[in-house]
C-alpha positions, -999 to +999 in steps of 0.1 A: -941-360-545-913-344-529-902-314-558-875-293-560-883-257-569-850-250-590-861-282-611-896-266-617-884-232-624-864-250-651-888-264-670-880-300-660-894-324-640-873-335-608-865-373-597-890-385-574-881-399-548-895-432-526-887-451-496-884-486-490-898-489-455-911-457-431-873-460-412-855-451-444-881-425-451-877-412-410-839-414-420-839-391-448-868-369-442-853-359-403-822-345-400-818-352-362-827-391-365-800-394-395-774-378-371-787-403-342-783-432-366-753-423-388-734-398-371-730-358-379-708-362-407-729-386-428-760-370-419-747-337-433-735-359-464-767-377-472-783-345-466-768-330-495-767-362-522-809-361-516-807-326-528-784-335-558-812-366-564-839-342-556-827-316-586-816-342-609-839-349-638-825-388-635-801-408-618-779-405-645-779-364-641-758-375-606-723-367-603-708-362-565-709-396-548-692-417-575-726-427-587-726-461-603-747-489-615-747-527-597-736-555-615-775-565-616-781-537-637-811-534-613-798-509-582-775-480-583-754-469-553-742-436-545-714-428-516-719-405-484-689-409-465-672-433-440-677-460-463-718-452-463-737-451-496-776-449-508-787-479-528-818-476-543-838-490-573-855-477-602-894-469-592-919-470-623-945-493-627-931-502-663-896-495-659-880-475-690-857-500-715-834-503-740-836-520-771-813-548-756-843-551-725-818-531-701-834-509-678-827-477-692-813-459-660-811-422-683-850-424-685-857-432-650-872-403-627-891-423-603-866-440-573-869-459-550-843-457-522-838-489-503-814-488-478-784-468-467-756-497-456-720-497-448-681-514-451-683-512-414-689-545-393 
């Protein structure tokens, strides 16, 4: 599990995070290949919302990045820049619910992140 060290000074545990596939991991785990994919800009961008995920207790702790939930209820997505954004998933074996039988996105710390797509052609 990848922890951050604020987050267990605080008393709290972190969101952990997960990757789809071992290119999204590459992606976000090396700063170079994120610039050689997405450019300097985004790179430095997605660089800093894994941080924000990495500290938050759940996705619902996010702020920057216009954080927001799918229509699907299922996937959230969060924006870099030039019309880039995160969407991931929610990563327990037994995802959290509501009493309606919503996932229950304030009780998820487990993620999964599943790709990181653009508006762009």
């Amino acid at each position: 599990m990848v922890c951050c060290p604020r987050a267990v000074h605080l008393g709290y545990a972190a969101l952990e995070l997960a990757f789809d596939s071992k290119s999204i991991r590459t992606i976000c785990e090396s700063e170079a290949q994120a610039k050689f994919e997405l450019g300097a800009s985004v790179a430095e961008v997605l660089k800093h919302r894994l941080a924000d995920m990495r500290a938050a207790r759940s996705p619902m702790d996010l702020v920057i990045g216009r954080p927001r939930i799918c229509a699907d209820g299922l996937h959230m997505v969060i924006d870099l820049c030039d019309n880039h954004r995160i969407v991931f998933k929610a990563n327990h074996p037994n995802n959290p619910k509501t009493a309606t039988d919503e996932l229950d996105w304030s009780k998820v710390s487990r993620i999964k992140i599943l790709r990181i797509e653009t508006d762009n052609g």
